[in-house]
N, C-alpha and C positions, 0 to 999 in steps of 0.2 A: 533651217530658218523658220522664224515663226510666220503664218501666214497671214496675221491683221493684227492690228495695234493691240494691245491689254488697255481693256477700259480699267479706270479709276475704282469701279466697284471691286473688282475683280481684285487690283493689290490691296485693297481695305481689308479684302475679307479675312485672312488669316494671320497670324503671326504667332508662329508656332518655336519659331529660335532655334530649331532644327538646323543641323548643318544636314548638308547636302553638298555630293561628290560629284563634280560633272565631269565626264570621259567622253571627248570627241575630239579627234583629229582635224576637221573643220572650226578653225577660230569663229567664224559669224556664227554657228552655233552653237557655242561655249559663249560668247558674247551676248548672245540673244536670251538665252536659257538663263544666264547669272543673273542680267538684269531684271527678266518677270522675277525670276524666283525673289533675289535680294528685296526689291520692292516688297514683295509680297511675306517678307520677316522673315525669309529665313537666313541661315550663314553659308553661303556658300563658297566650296574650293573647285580647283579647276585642274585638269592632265588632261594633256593631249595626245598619250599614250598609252600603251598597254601596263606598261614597264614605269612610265610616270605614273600609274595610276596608283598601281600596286605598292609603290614606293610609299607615297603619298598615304593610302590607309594606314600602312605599318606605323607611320608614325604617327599617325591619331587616326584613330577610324570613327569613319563619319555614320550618320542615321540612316542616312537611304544614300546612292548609290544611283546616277542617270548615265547610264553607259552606253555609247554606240556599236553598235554589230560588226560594222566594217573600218577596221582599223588596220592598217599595214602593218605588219612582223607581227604582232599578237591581236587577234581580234578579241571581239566584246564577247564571245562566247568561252575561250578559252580561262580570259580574265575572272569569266565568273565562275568558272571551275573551279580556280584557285583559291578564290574567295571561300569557297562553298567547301573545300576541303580543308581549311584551315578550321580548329575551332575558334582560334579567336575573334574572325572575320565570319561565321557562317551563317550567322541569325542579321551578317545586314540586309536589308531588302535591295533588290537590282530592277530597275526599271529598265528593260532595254529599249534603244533609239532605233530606229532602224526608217530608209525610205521602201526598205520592201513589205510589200503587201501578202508574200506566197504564205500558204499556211504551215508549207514544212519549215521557215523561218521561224515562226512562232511558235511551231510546234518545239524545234529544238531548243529555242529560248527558256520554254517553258523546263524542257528535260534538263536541261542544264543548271536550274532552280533559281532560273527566274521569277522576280514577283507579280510581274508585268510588260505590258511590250504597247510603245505605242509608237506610229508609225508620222513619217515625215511627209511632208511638212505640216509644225505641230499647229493646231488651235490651241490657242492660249489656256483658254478656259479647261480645257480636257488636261493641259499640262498640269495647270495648279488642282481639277481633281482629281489626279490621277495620284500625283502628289501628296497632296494632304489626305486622302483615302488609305494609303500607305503610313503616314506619319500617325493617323489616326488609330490603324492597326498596331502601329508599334508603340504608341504609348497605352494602348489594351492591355497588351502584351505586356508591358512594363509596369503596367497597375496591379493585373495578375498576379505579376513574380513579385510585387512588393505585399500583396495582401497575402499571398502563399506563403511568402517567407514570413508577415508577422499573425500570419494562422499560425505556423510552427513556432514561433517564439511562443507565442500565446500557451499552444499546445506543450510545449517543454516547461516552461511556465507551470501550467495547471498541473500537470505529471510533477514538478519538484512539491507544489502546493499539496498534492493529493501524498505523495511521499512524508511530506514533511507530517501531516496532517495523519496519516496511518503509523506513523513513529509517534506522533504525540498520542494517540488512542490506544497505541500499545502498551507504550509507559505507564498512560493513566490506568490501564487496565489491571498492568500490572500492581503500582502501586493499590487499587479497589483491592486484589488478590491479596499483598500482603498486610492490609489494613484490615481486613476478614481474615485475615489469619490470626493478629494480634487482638482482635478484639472476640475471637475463638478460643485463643488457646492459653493456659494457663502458662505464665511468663519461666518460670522457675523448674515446672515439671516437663514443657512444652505435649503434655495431651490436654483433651479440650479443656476447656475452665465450667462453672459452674455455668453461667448465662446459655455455653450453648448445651449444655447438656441439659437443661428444664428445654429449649428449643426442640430438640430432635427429639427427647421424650414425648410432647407434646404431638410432635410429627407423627412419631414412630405408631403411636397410639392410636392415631384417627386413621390410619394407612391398613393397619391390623386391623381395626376394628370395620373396617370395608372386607379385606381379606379373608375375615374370619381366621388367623392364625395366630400361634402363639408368641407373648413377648415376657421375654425374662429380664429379671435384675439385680443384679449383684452390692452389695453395699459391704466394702472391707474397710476395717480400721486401724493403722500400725499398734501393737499390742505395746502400752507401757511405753508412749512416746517421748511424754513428758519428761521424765526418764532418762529419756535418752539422749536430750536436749541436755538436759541439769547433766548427765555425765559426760558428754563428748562435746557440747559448746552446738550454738545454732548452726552456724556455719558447715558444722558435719552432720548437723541434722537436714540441713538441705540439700545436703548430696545422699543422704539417705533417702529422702523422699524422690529424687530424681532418679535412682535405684530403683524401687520398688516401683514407679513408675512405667519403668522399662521392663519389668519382670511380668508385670501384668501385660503391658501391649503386645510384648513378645508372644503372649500366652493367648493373643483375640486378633484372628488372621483376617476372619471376611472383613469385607469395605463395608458394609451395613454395621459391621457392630463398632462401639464406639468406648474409648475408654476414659472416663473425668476426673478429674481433681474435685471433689466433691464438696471437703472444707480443710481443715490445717492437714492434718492427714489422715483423711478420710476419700478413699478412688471409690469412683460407680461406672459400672458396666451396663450400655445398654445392647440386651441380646434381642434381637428381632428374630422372628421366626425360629424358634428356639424352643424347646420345653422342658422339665425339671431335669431329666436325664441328662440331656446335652448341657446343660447350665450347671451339673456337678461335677459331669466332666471335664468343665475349664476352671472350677475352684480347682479340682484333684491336681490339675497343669500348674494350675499359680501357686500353690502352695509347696510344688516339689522342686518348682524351679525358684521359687526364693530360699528353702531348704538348701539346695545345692549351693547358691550362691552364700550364706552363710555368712552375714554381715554382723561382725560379734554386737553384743547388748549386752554389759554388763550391767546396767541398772533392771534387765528384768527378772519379772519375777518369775517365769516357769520355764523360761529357757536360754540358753548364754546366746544366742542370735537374734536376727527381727522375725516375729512371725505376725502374723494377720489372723483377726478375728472376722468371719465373714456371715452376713446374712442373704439369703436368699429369695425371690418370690418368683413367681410364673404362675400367666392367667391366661385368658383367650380375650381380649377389650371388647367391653360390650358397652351398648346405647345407657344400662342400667352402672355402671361401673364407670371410675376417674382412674386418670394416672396417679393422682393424688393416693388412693388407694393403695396402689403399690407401694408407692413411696412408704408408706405409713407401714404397709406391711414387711419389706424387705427391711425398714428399720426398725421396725419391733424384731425381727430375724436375729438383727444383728445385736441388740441388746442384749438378747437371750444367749444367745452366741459366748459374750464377755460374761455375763452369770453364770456359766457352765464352766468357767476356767481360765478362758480366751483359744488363743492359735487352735480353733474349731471351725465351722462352720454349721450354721442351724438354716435350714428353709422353713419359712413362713407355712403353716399347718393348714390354714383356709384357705388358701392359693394355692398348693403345693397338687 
């Protein structure tokens, strides 16, 4: 029983819509309890037993839970056991009612996982905070598990964003890679084009000339191409130069050296760290391996297959000295090269 009226303030103060389960075998306090409470907003159900109680949750389980201790056939300790072992009832809060005052009462209240224990006969005021203290904790609690649950949205969220976001940088990257490839490499022969091979010459040059070491370079020409063209049709002339193309790359293994389409059919090799010896020992390569391979040329004039006329230069770059220079020399090389016959090879005399 409650022990003095509920002032007026006291049901103003809350109204939380909270259902609330009262369990006591005593009607005047299941009647006393529904009324503060209802007053005071919340929904309240009522069992007058252990066995009604437990019914009662099963089929809607309420917010908190006001249960008495001493109940005939199942008391108020057992019932919260039950509660407390089930998961789908185990997170309700249990206020136990009790008129005993001993501490081992509340102590095993508490063992039994209870949330609270207050003792009879109630004061009003302690009812409804004891109450709303509890309802307070459980919508914390419930604010918690909704902000926890939409951190993890959020966080699943950012991980697809970051996913999605690391597929499109890859993409693009890739595509940056094949877009540097085609603006590298010559369409028809696929070794580099001219553009990057003035680039890396340019590199190769200042990188050596830090170094102090030597850079070589090659300049070959398909001998009597034209020729070749006017005999077998462009078309077969492009698959010749993609030929010879491959006869050369085949022929230039390190990742530093670099092999270009220069102009119609004209390849340039750039040999980094290289000097004349090394540099005529991968002419002697290209010229036995397009030998072997043995691409007939009927329109030439010194021999029934393709051969290359080749010039050469190798310098040390220095502060006094261009790449231009090379250039100028390994194409003088190469001209002398075709004056001499052709399917030769001359290196450059003042670089050499």
């Amino acid at each position: 029983m409650l022990e003095k009226p509920i002032r007026k303030s006291i049901i103003s103060d809350i109204s939380c819509y909270a259902t609330l389960l009262i369990v006591d075998d005593h009607l005047d306090n299941v009647r006393s309890l529904a009324l503060l409470l209802s007053d005071s907003g919340y929904l309240v159900r009522k069992a007058t037993s252990g066995e009604m109680a437990l019914e009662t949750i099963r089929i809607a389980k309420p917010d908190l839970i006001l249960l008495d201790v001493r109940m005939p056939e199942m008391d108020g300790y057992e019932v919260c056991e039950r509660l407390k072992a089930n998961p789908s009832t185990c997170d309700v809060p249990v206020i136990f009612l009790s008129a005993s005052h001993e501490t081992d009462n509340k102590i095993q209240a508490f063992a039994v996982g209870g949330a609270d224990y207050v003792t009879k006969p109630f004061q009003a005021e302690e009812v409804l905070a004891r109450v709303r203290h509890q309802i307070t904790i459980l919508q914390q609690q419930q604010q918690l598990l909704q902000q926890q649950q939409q951190l993890a949205l959020q966080n699943c969220q950012l991980r697809q964003e970051i996913k999605q976001r690391e597929q499109v940088e890859a993409k693009l990257q890739q595509a940056n890679l094949q877009l540097q490839h085609l603006a590298n490499t010559d369409s028809l022969t696929q070794v580099a084009n001219r553009r990057c091979f003035d680039a890396v010459l340019a590199q190769e040059w200042q990188r050596l000339k830090r170094e102090q070491q030597p850079l070589s370079l090659i300049l070959c020409d398909i001998d009597y191409f034209k020729q070749y063209n006017d005999c077998y049709g462009h078309p077969a002339g492009d698959v010749c130069l993609q030929r010879v193309a491959q006869v050369i790359a085949g022929c230039v293994n390190r990742p530093a050296d670099m092999v270009a389409r220069y102009g119609g059919e004209e390849f340039a090799i750039i040999l980094p760290n290289t000097d004349l010896a090394g540099t005529v020992s991968i002419v002697e390569a290209i010229r036995a391996a397009l030998e072997a391979l043995q691409i007939p040329h009927a329109g030439s004039a010194i021999a029934a297959h393709i051969t290359l006329s080749l010039g050469i230069a190798s310098l040390f770059p220095t502060s006094s000295s261009s790449c231009q220079e090379l250039l100028a020399a390994v194409d003088a090389a190469l001209y002398h090269a075709k004056q001499q016959g052709r399917d030769t090879w001359i290196a450059a005399p003042l670089l050499a």
